[in-house]
N, C-alpha and C positions, 0 to 999 in steps of 0.2 A: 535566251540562250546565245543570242546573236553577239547580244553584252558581253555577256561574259568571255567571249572566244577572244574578240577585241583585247579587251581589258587584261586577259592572258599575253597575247601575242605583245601588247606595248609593254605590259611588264617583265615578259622575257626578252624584247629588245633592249631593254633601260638594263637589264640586270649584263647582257652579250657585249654591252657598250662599258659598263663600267667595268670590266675583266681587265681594260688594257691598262690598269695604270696600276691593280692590284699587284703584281710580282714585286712592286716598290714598298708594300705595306709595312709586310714583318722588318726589312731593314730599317724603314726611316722609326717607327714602334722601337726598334731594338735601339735606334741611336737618343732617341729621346727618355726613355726609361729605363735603359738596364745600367744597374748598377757598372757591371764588365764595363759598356764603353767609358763608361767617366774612369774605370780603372787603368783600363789600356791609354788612354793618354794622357793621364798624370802619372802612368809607369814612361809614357815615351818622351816627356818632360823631363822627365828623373833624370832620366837615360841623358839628357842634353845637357840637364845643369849639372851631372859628375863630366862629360866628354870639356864641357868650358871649362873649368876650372882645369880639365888637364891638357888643352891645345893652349889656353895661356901663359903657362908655363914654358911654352916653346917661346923658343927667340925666331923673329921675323924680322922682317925688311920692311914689310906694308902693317897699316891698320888692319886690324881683325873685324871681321863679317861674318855676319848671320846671312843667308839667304831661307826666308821661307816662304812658300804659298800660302793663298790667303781662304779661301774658299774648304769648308771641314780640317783645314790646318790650323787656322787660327780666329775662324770665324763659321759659326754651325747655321747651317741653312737648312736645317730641316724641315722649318716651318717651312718654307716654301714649297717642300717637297709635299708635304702633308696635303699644301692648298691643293696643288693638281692631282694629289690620288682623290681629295674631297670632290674637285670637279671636274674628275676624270678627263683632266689634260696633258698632254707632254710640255716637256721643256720649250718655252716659247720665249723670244727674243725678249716680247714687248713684257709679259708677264713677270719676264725676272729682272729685266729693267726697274719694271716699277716697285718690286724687290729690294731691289739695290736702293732706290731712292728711298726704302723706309726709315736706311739708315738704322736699324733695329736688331740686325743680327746678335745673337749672345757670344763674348768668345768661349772657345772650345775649352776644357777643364786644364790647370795648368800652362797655360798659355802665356797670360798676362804675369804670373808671377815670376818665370823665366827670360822673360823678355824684358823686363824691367831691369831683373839682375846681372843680362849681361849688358843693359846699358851704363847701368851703375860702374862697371865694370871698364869701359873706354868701347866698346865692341859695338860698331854701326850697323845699322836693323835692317834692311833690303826687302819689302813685299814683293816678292815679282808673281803678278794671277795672268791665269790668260784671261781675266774679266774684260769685254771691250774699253774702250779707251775713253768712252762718253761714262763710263761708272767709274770711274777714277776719283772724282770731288768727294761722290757719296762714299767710296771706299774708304776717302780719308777720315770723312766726317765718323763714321761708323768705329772708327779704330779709335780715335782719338775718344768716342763717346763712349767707352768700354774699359778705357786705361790704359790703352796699347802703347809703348815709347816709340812715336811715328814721326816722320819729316814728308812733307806730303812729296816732296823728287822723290823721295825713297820707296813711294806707291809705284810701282812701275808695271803699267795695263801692257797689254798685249799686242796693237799697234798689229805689224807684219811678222811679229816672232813666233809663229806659233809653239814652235818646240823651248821656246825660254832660252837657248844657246846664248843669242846675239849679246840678248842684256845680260846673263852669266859671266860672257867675256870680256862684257865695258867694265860691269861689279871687279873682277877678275885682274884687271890693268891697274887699279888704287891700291886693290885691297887683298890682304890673305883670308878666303873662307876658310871658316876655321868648320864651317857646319851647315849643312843643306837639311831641310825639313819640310815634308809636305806628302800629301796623302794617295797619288801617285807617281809611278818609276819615272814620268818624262820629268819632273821635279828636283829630279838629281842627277841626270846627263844624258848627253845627246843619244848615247847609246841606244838605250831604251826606246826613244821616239819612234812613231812610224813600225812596230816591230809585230809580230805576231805574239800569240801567250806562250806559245814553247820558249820562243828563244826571250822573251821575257823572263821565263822562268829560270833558264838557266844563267843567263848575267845576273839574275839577283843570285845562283849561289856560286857563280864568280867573284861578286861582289861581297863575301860573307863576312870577311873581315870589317866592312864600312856600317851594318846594319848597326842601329845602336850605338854609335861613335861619332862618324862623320855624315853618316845617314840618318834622318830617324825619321822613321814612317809613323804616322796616323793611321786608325783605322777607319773607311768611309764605303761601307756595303753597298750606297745608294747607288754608286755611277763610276765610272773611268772608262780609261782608253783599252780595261781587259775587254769591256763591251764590243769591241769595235771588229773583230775578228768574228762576231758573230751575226752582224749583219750585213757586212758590207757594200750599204747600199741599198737594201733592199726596203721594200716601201715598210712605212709603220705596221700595216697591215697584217704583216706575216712577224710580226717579232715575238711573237708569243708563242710560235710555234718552234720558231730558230732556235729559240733559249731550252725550250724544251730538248730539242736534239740533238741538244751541246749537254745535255746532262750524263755526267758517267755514268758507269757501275763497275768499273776495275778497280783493284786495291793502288792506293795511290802511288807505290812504289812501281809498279805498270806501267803507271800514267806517264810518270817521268820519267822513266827506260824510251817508255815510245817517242820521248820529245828529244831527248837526245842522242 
C-alpha cells in the first residue's frame, strides 16, 4: 500500500510539473497542422506581393526596402517550441541558442516566393530580429539554406536596439520602405513598443489604413510582447494563474469601449 501512495504522489507531481508549458500546446499544434495558418500567411504574402507592385509604381528619391522580422515572419520555429512543451521547459537562452545553430528552421509558407520577387524586382531585403547578436552567422546560414534572397549586413541582430527604431532609422537614411512585415506590433513602429494591450489595440485601429498594405502581419499564437502586460515580472511560478485571470467573458465590443 505504502507503494502505491508513492507511486501516486510521483506521478501526480510529474503530471503538476508538466501543466507549465501546456497553455503552449494547442498553439504550437495549430501552427504546425492546420490548414488556416498555412492560409493566413500566404493570404498575408498575397497581401505584400499586390501592395509591391503598387508602392513601385511610386516615384522615389531612394532605393526601395523591405524590412521584415525573421523569427514566425519568415522562419517557423515551432519545433522548438514543441521541444520544451515535450520537456516541459520555458524559453531558455542556451536551448534556443543551440536552436539557432541547427540552422534548420523551415521558412514560413509564402515567404520565399515573395521575397525573391521583390528582389527580382531592384527592392533590398533588410532582416532586422531581435535574435541576439551571437545567432547572426547561423541566421544567415539558415536563410540562405531555405532560398531566402539574403546579404548577411542585411541580417541585422538586436545588439542594444531592443525596440528595432535605431536600425529602422539607419534602413530609413538610404532607403524608401515601401513595406514593414513581421508577426508582432513593435515590428512596425516605435509606437507600439513598451505599451500596454489597450493602447496596443487601439494604434492598430489608428493604424487601419496600413494593415494589409504597408503593414502585414503574420499570425504567431505562441509568444509576443501581448504576454507582457500579464506578468510583469512575476516569478514563472504564478503564470498559469495570471493568464487565467486575464481571461474575459464580456462581448468584445465591451472590451474595447473599456480600453478606450
Amino acid at each position: 500500500m505504502k507503494k502505491i501512495i508513492i507511486l501516486l504522489f510521483l506521478t501526480m507531481g510529474c503530471a503538476q510539473t508538466r501543466s507549465t508549458q501546456d497553455h503552449l500546446m494547442m498553439s504550437t499544434l495549430w501552427m504546425q497542422h492546420a490548414g488556416e495558418f498555412r492560409a493566413l500567411t500566404l493570404q498575408a504574402y498575397n497581401s505584400a506581393r499586390s501592395e509591391l507592385y503598387r508602392a513601385l509604381k511610386r516615384q522615389r528619391n531612394k532605393p526601395a526596402a523591405i524590412i521584415l522580422d525573421v523569427d514566425e515572419t519568415v522562419l517557423d520555429n515551432s519545433p522548438y517550441q514543441a521541444r520544451m512543451i515535450t520537456n516541459n521547459r520555458p524559453y531558455e537562452g542556451a536551448s534556443w541558442d543551440a536552436w539557432v545553430d541547427e540552422r534548420n528552421a523551415d521558412a514560413v509558407a509564402g515567404a520565399i516566393e515573395f521575397l525573391q520577387l521583390a528582389r527580382s524586382k531592384g527592392v533590398e531585403i533588410f532582416y532586422v530580429t531581435n535574435r541576439p547578436d551571437q545567432n547572426q552567422q547561423a541566421t544567415y546560414d539558415n536563410l540562405v539554406r531555405r532560398g531566402f534572397p539574403v546579404k548577411k549586413s542585411n541580417v541585422q541582430t538586436k545588439g542594444d536596439d531592443k525596440s528595432k527604431q535605431a536600425r529602422r532609422d539607419e534602413i530609413l537614411k538610404k532607403h524608401d520602405v515601401i513595406m514593414l512585415v513581421g508577426d508582432n506590433l513593435g515590428d512596425f513602429d516605435l509606437a507600439f513598443f513598451d505599451k500596454d494591450n489597450a493602447a496596443r489595440r487601439n494604434l492598430v485601429d489608428k493604424n487601419f489604413k496600413n494593415w494589409g498594405s504597408k503593414f502585414i502581419v503574420l499570425p504567431n499564437p505562441m509568444y509576443g510582447d501581448w504576454e507582457n502586460e500579464f506578468y510583469k515580472g512575476k516569478p514563472k511560478t504564478e503564470r498559469a494563474s495570471l493568464r487565467l485571470n486575464h481571461l474575459r467573458q464580456l462581448p468584445r465590443e465591451q472590451l474595447f469601449d473599456k480600453a478606450k
